[in-house]
C-alpha positions as CSV (number, residue, x, y, z in Angstrom):
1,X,-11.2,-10.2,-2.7
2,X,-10.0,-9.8,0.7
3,X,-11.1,-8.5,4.2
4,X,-9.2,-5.5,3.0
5,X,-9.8,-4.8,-0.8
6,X,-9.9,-4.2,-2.7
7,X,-7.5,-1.6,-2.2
8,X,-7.6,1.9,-4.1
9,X,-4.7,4.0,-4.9
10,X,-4.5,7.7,-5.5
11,X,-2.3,9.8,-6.7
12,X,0.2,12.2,-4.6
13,X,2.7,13.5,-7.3
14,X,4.1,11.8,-10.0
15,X,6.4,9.6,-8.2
16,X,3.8,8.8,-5.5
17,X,0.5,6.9,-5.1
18,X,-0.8,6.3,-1.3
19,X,-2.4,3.1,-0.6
20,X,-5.9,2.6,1.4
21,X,-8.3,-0.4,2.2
22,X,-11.9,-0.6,1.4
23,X,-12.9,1.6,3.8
24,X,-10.4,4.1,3.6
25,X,-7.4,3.6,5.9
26,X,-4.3,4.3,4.6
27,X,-1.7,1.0,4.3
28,X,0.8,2.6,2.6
29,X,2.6,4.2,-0.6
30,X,3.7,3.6,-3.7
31,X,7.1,5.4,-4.1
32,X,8.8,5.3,-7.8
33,X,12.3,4.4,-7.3
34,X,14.6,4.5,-10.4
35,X,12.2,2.9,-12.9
36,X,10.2,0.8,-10.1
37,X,7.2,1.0,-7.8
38,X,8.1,0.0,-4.4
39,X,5.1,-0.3,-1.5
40,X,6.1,1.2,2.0
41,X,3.8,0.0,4.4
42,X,3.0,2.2,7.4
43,X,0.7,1.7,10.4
44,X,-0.9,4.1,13.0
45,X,-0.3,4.0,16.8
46,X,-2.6,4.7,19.4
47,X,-1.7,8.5,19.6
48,X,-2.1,8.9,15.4
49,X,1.5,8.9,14.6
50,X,2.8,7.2,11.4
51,X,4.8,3.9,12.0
52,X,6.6,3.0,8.7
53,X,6.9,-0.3,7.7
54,X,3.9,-1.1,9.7
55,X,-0.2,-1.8,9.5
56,X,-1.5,-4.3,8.1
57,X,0.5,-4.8,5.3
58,X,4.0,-5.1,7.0
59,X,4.6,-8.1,5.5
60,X,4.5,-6.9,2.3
61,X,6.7,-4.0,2.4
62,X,9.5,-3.2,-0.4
63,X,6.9,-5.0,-2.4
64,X,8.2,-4.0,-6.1
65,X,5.5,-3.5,-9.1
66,X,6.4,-2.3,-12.5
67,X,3.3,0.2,-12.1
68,X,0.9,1.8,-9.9
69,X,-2.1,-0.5,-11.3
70,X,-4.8,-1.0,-8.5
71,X,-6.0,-4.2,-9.6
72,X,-2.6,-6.0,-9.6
73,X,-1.4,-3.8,-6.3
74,X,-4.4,-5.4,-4.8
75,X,-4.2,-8.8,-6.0
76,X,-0.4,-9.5,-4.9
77,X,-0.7,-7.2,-1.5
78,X,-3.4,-9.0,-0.3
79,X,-2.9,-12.3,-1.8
80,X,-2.4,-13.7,1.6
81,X,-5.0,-12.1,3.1
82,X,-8.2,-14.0,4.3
């Protein structure tokens, strides 16, 4: 695996599952969207404050999965990943 993974997902609510790496910073969600999972990257600024669509994982943003499934979330987010 990766630099980054792999990654680990927990559970918000039902229709949510927040994204970290290894050690623990946060990438991103899962949000359910009609009967898909879609992964919204966000990133951190200097100050603390949330940057959607950024981090690490930009690239992969509006990623769809059919599940919330850790081992494939972290297989095809970081697939490009050193």
């Amino acid at each position: 695996m990766s630099l980054f993974g792999p990654l680990r997902l927990q559970v918000v609510n039902s229709n949510v599952h927040s994204v970290h790496l290894a050690n623990g910073a946060h990438v991103g969600n899962l949000k359910r969207i009609g009967t898909v999972w879609k992964f919204k990257a966000v990133g951190y600024d200097d100050t603390g404050a949330v940057e959607p669509g950024g981090g690490p994982l930009t690239d992969q943003h509006n990623m769809v999965f059919a599940q919330p499934d850790a081992t494939e979330v972290s297989a095809r987010l970081l697939a490009s990943r050193p």
